[in-house]
C-alpha positions as CSV (number, residue, x, y, z in Angstrom):
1,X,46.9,-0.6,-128.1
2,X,47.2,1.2,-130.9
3,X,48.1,4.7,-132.0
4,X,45.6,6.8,-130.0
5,X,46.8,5.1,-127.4
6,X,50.2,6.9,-127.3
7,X,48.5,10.3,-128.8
8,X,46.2,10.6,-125.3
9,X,49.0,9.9,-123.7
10,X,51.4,12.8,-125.2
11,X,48.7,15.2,-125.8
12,X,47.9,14.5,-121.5
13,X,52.1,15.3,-120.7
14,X,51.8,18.5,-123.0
15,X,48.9,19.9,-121.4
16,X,50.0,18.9,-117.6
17,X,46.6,19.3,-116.4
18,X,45.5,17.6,-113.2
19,X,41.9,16.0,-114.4
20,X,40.7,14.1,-116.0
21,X,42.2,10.8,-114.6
22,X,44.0,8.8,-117.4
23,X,44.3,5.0,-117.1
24,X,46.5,2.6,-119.2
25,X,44.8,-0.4,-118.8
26,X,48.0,-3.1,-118.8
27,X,47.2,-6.9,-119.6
28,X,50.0,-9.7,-120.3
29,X,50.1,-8.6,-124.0
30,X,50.7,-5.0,-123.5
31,X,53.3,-3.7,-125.1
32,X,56.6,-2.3,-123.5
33,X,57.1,0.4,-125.5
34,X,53.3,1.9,-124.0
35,X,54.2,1.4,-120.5
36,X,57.6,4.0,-121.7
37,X,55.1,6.0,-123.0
38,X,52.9,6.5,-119.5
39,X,56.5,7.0,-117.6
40,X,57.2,9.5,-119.9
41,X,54.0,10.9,-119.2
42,X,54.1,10.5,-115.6
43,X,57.6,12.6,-115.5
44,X,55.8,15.5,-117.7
45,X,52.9,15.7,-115.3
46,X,54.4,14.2,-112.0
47,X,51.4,13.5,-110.2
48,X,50.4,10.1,-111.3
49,X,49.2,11.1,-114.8
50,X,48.3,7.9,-115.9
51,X,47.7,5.3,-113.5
52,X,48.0,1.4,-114.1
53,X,45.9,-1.3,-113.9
54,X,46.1,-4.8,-114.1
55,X,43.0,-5.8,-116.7
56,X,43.7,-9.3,-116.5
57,X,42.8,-9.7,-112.7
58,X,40.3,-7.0,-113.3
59,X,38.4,-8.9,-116.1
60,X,39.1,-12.4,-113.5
61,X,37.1,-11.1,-111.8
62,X,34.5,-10.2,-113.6
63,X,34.4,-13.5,-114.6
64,X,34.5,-15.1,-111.5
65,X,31.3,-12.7,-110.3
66,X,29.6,-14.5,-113.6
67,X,30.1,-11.9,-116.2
68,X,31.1,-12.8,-119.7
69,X,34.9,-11.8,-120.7
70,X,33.7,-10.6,-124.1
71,X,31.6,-8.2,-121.5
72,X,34.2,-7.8,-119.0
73,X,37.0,-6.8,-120.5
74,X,35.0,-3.5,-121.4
75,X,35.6,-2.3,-118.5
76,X,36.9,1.4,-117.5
77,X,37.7,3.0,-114.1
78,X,35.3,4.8,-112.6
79,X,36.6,8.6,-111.0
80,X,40.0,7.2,-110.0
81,X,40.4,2.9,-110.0
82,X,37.1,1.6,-109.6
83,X,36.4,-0.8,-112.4
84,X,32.8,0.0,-114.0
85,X,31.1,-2.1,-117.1
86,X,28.8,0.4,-119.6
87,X,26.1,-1.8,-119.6
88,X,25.3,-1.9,-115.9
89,X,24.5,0.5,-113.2
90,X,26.4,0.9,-111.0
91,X,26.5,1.7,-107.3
92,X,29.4,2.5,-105.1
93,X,30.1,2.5,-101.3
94,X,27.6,1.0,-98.4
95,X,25.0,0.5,-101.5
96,X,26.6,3.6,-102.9
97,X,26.2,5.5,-99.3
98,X,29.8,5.4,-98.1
99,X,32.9,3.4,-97.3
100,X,33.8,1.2,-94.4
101,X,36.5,2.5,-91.9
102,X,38.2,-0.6,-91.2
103,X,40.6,1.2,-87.9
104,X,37.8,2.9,-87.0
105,X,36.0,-0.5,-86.0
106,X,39.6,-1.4,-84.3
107,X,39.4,1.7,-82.5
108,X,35.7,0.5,-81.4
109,X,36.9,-2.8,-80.5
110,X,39.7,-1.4,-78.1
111,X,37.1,0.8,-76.4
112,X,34.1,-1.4,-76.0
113,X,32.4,-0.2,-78.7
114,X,32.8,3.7,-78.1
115,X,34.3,6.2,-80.3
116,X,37.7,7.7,-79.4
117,X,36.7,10.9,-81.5
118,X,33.3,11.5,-80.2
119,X,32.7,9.4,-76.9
120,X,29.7,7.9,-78.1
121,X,28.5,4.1,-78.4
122,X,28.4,3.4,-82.4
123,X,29.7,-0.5,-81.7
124,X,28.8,-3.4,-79.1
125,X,30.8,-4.2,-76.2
126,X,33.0,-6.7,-77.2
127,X,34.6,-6.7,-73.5
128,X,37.3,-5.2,-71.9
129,X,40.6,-5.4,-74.1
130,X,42.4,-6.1,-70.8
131,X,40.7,-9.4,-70.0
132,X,42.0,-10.9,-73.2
133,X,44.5,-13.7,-72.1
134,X,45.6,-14.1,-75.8
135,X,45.9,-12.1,-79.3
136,X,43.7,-14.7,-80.9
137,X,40.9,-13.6,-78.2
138,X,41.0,-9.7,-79.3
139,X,41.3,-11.3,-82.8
140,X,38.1,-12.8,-81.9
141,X,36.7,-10.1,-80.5
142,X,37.8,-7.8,-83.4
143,X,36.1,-10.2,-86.0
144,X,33.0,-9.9,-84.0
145,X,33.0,-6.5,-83.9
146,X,33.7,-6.0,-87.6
147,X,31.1,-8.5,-88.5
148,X,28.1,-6.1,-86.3
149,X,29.5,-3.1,-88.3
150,X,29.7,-4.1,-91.3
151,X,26.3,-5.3,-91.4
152,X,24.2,-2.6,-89.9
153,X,26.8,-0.2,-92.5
154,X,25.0,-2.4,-95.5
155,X,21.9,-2.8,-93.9
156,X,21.4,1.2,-93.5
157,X,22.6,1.4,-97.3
158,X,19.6,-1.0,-98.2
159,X,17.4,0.7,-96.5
160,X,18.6,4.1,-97.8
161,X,18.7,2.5,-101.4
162,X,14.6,1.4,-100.7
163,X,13.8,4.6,-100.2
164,X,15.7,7.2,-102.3
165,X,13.8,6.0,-106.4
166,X,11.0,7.4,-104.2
167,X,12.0,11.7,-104.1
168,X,15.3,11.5,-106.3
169,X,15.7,11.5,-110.4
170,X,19.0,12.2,-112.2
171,X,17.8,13.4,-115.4
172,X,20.9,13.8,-116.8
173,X,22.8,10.9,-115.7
174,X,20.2,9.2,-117.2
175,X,20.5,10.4,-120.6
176,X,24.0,9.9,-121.0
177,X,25.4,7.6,-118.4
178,X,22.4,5.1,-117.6
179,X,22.5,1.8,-120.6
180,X,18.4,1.6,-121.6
181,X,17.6,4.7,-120.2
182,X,17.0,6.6,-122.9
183,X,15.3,3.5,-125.1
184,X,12.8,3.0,-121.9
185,X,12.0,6.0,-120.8
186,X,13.1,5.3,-117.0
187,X,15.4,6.7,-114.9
188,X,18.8,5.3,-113.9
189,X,17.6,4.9,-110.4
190,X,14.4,2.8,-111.4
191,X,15.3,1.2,-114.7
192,X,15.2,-2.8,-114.8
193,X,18.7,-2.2,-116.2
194,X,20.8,-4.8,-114.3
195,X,22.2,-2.8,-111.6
196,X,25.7,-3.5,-109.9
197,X,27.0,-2.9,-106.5
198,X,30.5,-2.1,-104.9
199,X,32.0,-1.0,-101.7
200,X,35.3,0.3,-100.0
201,X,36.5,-1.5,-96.9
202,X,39.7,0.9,-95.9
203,X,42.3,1.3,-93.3
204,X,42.9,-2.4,-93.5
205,X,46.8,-1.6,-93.7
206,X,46.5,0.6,-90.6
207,X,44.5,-1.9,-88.8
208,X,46.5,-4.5,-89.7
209,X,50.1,-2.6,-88.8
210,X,48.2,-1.9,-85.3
211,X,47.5,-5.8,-84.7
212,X,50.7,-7.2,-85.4
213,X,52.3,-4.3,-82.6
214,X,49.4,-5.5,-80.2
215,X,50.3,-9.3,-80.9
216,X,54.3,-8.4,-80.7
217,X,54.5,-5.7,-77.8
218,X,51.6,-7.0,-75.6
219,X,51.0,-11.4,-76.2
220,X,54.3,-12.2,-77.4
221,X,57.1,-10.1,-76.4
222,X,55.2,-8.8,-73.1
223,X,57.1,-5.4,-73.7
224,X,53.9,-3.5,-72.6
225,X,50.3,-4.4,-70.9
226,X,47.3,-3.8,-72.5
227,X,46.5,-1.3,-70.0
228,X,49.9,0.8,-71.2
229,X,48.9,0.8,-74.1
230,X,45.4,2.0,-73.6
231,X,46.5,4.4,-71.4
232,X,49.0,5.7,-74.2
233,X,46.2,5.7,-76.8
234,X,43.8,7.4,-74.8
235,X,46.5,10.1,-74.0
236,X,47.3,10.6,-78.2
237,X,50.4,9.0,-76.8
238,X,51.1,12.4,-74.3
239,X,54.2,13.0,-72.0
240,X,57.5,11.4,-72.3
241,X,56.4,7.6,-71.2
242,X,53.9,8.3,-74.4
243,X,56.6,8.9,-76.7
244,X,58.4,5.8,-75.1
245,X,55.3,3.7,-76.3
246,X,54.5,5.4,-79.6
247,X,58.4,4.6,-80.8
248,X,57.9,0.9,-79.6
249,X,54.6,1.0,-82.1
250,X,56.0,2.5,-84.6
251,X,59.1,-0.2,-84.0
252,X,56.7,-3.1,-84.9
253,X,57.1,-4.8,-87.9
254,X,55.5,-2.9,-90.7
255,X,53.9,-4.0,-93.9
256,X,56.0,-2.7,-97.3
257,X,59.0,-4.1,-95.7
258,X,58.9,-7.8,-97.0
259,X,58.2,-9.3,-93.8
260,X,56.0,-12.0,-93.8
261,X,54.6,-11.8,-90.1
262,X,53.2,-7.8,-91.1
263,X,52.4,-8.7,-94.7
264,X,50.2,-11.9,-94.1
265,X,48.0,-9.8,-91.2
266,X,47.3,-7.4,-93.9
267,X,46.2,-10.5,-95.9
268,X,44.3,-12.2,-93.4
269,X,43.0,-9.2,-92.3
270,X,41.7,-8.0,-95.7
271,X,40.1,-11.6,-96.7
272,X,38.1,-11.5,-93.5
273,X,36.9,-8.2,-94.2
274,X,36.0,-8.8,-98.0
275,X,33.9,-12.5,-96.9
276,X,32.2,-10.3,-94.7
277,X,30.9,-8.0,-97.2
278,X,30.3,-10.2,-100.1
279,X,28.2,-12.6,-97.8
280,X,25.7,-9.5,-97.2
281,X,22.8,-9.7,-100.1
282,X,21.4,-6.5,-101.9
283,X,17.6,-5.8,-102.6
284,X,19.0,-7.0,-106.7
285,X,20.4,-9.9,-105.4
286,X,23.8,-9.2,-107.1
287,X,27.3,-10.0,-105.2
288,X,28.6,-6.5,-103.5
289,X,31.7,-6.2,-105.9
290,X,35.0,-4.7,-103.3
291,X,37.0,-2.2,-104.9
292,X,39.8,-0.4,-102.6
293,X,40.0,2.8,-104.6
294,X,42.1,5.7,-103.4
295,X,40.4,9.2,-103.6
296,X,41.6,11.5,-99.6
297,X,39.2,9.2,-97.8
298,X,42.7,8.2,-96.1
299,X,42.5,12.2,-94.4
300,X,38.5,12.6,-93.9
301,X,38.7,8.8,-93.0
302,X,41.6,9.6,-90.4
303,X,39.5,12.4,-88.4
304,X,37.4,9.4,-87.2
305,X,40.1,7.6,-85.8
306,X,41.5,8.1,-82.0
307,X,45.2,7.0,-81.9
308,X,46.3,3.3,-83.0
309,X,49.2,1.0,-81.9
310,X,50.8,1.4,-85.0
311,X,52.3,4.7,-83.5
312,X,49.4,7.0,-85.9
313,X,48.5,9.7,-83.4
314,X,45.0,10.7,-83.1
315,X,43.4,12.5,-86.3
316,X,45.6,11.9,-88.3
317,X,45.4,10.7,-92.3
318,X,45.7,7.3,-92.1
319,X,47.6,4.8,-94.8
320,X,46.9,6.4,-98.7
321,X,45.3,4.6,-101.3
322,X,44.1,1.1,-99.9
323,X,47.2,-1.3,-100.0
324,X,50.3,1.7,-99.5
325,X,52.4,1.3,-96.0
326,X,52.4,3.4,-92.9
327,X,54.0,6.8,-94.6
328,X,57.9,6.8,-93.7
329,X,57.6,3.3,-92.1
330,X,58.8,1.2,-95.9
331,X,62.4,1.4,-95.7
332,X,63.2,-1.9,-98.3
333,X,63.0,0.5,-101.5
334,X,60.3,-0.3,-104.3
335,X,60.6,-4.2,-104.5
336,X,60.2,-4.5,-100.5
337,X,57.4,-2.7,-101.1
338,X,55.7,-4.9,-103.9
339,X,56.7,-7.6,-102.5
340,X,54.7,-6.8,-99.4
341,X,51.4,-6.0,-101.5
342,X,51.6,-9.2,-103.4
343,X,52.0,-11.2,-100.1
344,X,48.9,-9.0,-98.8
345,X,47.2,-10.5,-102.9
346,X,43.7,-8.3,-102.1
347,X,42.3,-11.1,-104.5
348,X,38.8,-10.3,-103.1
349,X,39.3,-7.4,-104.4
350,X,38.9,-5.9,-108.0
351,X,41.0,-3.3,-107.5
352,X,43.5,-2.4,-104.6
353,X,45.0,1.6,-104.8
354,X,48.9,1.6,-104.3
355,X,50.9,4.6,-104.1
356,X,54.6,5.3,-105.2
357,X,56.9,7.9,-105.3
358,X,60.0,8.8,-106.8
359,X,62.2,11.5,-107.6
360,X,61.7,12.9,-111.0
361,X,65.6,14.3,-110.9
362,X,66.3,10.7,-110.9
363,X,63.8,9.5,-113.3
364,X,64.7,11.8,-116.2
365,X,67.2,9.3,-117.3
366,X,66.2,6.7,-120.1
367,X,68.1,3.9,-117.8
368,X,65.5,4.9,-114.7
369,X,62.4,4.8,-116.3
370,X,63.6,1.5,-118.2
371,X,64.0,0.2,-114.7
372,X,60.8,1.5,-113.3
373,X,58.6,0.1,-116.1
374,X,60.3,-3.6,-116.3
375,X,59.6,-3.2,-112.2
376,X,55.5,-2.5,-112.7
377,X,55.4,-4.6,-115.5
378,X,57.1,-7.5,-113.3
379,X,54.6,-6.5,-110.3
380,X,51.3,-7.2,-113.1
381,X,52.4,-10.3,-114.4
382,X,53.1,-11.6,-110.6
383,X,49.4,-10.8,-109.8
384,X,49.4,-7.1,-108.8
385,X,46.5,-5.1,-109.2
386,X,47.7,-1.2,-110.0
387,X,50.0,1.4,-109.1
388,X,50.1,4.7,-109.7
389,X,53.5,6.8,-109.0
390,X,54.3,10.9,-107.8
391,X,57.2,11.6,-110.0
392,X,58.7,14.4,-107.8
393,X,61.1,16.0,-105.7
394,X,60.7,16.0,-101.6
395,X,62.2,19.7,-102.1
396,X,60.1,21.5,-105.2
397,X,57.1,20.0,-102.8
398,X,58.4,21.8,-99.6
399,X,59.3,25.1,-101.7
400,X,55.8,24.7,-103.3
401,X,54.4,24.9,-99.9
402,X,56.1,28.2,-99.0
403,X,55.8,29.8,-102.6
404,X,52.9,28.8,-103.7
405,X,53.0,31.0,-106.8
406,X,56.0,29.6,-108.2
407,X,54.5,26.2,-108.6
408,X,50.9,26.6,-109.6
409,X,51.1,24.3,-112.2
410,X,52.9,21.5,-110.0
411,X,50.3,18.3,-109.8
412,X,50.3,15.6,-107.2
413,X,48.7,12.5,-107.1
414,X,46.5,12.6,-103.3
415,X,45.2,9.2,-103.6
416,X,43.2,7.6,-106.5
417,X,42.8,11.0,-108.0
418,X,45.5,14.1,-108.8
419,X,45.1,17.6,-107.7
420,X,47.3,20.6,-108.2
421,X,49.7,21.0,-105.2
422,X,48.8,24.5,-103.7
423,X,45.2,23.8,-104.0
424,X,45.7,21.3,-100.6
425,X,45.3,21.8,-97.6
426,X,48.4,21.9,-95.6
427,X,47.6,18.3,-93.9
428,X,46.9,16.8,-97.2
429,X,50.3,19.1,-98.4
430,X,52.2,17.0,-95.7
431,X,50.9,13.5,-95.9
432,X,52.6,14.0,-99.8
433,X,55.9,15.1,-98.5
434,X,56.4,13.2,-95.8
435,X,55.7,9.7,-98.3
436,X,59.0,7.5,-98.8
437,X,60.3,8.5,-101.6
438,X,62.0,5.6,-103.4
439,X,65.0,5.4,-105.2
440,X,65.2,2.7,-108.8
């Protein structure tokens, strides 16, 4: 830290504009008086102008993937939390082809391998969700069904990564982005440059949220059958015994509400997923490196997904960011909420995207922001990996909406990136409002 530091940050409040993404980079030695400084910011700009990240984990694991921390802790976030080192190449999604829809395989396992949204057979027949005797036999049949997507995901990314040095060049990446391009003469997709790869496994909190309701309202508490709740998913939850059900899902416990029985199936459900993915091996031999950014994938990702037993109807945007709750559904305030995500840890993960927001009527005063940094700062040192906040009111978002030219300066924070307001689209405009907003 030093004076630049605070200069980026107060030239970025002053200009309020909604790119480029701004990141203060928090380790244990950071000091208070920055963190101020990005609130402070934050308020000007209101849509999560800067972001935080927790370096320390973020150069862990570096480390732990066999980097040196001289090396690591050079690091910068890549479009919106993804951590990227300058001296490698690097390659996001399915070997930089995409992201994993975690519910969508949930969805798949809950209709023998078939697609809600478009009736076809993208997964195997796992068997009928009604001959399960037990949660930890859909468990089991989830896990297997995860374990064939995931694969043929990568495997399609390989095979896509084998063939594309062969008709594509990015001349210009190449020159300024690619380390030894320039000094070999190669491009950035065929230079001997050590190349890195990450991917996105999503939805986890969604998938997660939908198994604990199957486990309560189906094995345990025997409040439904399976074949209710099929029924009721395969309807989008229609008619007035839908509703019935769809109010019993959403009634399930509920990660970002410090309960241990939702939190720890968003844990469990997120290690699984990451051992998956770091067991596959890329054509450069190098450990796929999980990132849970935030970008919309939670909207475009939702228009895959047929209704869950979380109570999310069909189509819909599913959780924001990577480790947020259900929207509406955290009702324990900020610390039930990061509580929840450092029960869930993500460890497998370099970064995990977490969304907050508050009012910025409330946060105008020195004694709120005081509060709100001592609470991210706390968050950090207990192991938490970033946060990012909307500092803004439910109601300048609602009259946004219906006077769009009296607020076209007014920036939002979507997911891992911000975006001025009445540029949306009015689902996008609604997953913002509708968000908890938390009081400090």
């Amino acid at each position: 830290t030093n004076p630049l530091s605070y200069l980026i940050l107060h030239m970025a409040g002053l200009l309020r504009m909604s790119s480029p993404t701004i990141l203060v980079n928090w380790n244990a030695g950071t000091p208070h008086s920055l963190l101020l400084k990005g609130l402070e910011t934050n308020l000007r700009t209101k849509g999560g102008i800067p972001l935080f990240e927790n370096s320390d984990h973020v150069v862990a694991c570096f480390v732990e993937d066999h980097f040196p921390a001289a090396e690591a802790r050079e690091w910068y976030g890549q479009g919106c939390v993804t951590p990227i080192l300058s001296s490698k190449i690097d390659h996001n999604g399915a070997q930089g082809k995409g992201a994993i829809n975690v519910a969508a395989i949930l969805d798949f396992t809950l209709h023998r391998g078939v697609s809600q949204i478009t009736g076809k057979q993208v997964g195997i027949d796992v068997g009928d969700p009604r001959d399960f005797k037990t949660f930890d036999d859909f468990y089991a049949a989830f896990k297997k069904q995860h374990e064939h997507i995931v694969n043929r995901f990568l495997w399609l990314g390989t095979l896509a990564q084998s063939v594309e040095p062969k008709y594509l060049r990015f001349p210009f990446n190449s020159c300024i982005a690619g380390p030894g391009c320039m000094e070999k003469g190669q491009d950035i997709l065929i230079t001997d440059v050590t190349h890195s790869y990450g991917i996105s496994d999503r939805a986890i909190v969604d998938t997660a949220d939908s198994l604990t309701a199957l486990k309560t309202l189906v094995y345990e508490d025997k409040a439904l059958s399976m074949d209710e709740m099929l029924e009721a998913l395969d309807s989008n939850f229609a008619g007035t015994r839908g509703e019935q059900i769809r109010q019993m899902c959403l009634a399930a416990p509920k990660f970002g509400n410090d309960i241990d029985e939702a939190d720890y199936m968003v844990r469990d459900v997120g290690a699984y997923s990451g051992g998956v993915i770091k067991a596959y091996k890329n054509p450069f031999d190098q450990p796929c490196k999980l990132s849970r950014e935030g970008l919309s994938w939670h909207y475009f990702g939702g228009l895959g997904v047929g209704a869950l037993p979380n109570g999310r109807k069909s189509r819909e945007p599913l959780n924001d960011g990577s480790i947020s709750p259900m929207r509406g559904m955290d009702r324990l305030g900020p610390t039930g909420v990061l509580r929840s995500a450092l029960k869930a840890g993500f460890k497998e993960s370099y970064a995990s995207c977490l969304n907050q927001k508050f009012s910025s009527t409330l946060m105008r005063s020195e004694e709120s922001r005081e509060k709100l940094a001592v609470l991210t700062d706390t968050f950090f040192r207990n192991g938490g990996q970033h946060i990012q906040f909307n500092l803004v009111d439910k109601e300048e978002l609602l009259d946004a909406k219906v006077h769009p030219d009296k607020h076209r300066d007014l920036v939002v924070r979507v997911g891992g990136f911000s975006a001025y307001f009445v540029m949306l689209s009015p689902e996008i405009q609604d997953d913002i409002i509708y968000r908890s907003e938390q009081g400090c």
